[in-house]
C-alpha positions in Angstrom: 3.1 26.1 -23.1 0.1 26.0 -25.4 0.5 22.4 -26.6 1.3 21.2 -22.8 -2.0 22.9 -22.1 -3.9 20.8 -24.8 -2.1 17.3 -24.1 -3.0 18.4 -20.5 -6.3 18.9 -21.7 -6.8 15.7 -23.8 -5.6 13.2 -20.6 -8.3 14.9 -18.2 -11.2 14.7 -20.7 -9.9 10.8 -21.4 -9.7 10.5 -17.9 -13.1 11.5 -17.3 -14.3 9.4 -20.0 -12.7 5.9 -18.3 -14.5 6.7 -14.9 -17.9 7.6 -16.3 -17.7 4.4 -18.5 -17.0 2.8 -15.4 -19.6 4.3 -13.6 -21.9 3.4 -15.9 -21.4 -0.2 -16.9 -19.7 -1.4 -13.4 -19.7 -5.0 -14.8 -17.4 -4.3 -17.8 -14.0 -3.4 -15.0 -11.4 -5.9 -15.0 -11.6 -8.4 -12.6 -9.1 -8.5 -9.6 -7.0 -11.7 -9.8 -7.0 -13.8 -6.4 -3.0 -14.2 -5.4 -2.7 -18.1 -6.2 -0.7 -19.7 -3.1 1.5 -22.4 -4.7 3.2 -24.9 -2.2 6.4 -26.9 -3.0 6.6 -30.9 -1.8 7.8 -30.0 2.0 5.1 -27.1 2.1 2.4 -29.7 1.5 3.2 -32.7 3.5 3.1 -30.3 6.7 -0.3 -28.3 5.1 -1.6 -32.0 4.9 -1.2 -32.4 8.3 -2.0 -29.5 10.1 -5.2 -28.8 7.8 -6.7 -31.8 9.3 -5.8 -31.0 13.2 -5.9 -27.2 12.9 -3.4 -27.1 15.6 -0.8 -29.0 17.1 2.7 -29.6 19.3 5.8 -28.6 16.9 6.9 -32.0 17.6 4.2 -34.6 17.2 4.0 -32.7 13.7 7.4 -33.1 12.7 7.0 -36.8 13.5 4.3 -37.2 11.3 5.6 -34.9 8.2 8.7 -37.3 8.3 11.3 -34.9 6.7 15.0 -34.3 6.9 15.4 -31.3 9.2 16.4 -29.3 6.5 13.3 -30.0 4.9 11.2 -29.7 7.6 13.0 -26.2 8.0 12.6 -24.9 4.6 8.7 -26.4 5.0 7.9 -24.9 8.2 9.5 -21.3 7.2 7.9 -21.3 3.8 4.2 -21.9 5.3 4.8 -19.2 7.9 5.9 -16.7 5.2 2.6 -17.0 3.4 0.5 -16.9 6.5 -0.5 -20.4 6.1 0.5 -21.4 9.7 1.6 -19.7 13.4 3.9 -21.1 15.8 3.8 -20.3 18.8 5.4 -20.9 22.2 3.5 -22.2 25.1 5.1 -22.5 28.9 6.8 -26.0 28.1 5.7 -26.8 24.2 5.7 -24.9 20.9 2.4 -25.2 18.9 1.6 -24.7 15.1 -1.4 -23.6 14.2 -3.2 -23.3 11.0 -4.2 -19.4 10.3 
């Protein structure tokens, strides 16, 4: 019990020691990385298109992309995943738009 009660000992004082470095020279904690968003060849066709619109009819962006519709699904689905681009449905049209 004794040597639990000295490792326990030992991880509290080192502990200690991490936050009051920290606490004391804020500058030297490691830097958060950004999550890098990485877009295959489908992805970034559609990005292309709707970055310069912002938003448009599901269609008339299709058209432009020019993909196979398996393409075009993978592309679609992918951006929507990352939270790149919404669709959503209107009364009569469906409409992507850039988040």
């Amino acid at each position: 019990m004794s040597t639990f009660k000295s490792k326990l000992s030992d991880y509290t004082s080192k502990a200690s020691e991490v936050s009051q470095f920290e606490v004391l020279f804020p500058q030297m904690k490691p830097e958060k990385k950004e999550k890098k968003i990485e877009l295959n060849d489908n992805e970034k066709v559609i990005f292309d298109i709707i970055s310069k619109e912002t938003s448009m009819p599901l269609g008339e962006l299709k058209t432009q992309a020019g993909l196979s519709g398996k393409g075009w699904d993978k592309g679609i689905k992918g951006l929507t995943k990352q939270s790149l681009v919404k669709v959503t449905k209107t009364d009569d049209n469906l409409i992507v738009d850039l988040v």
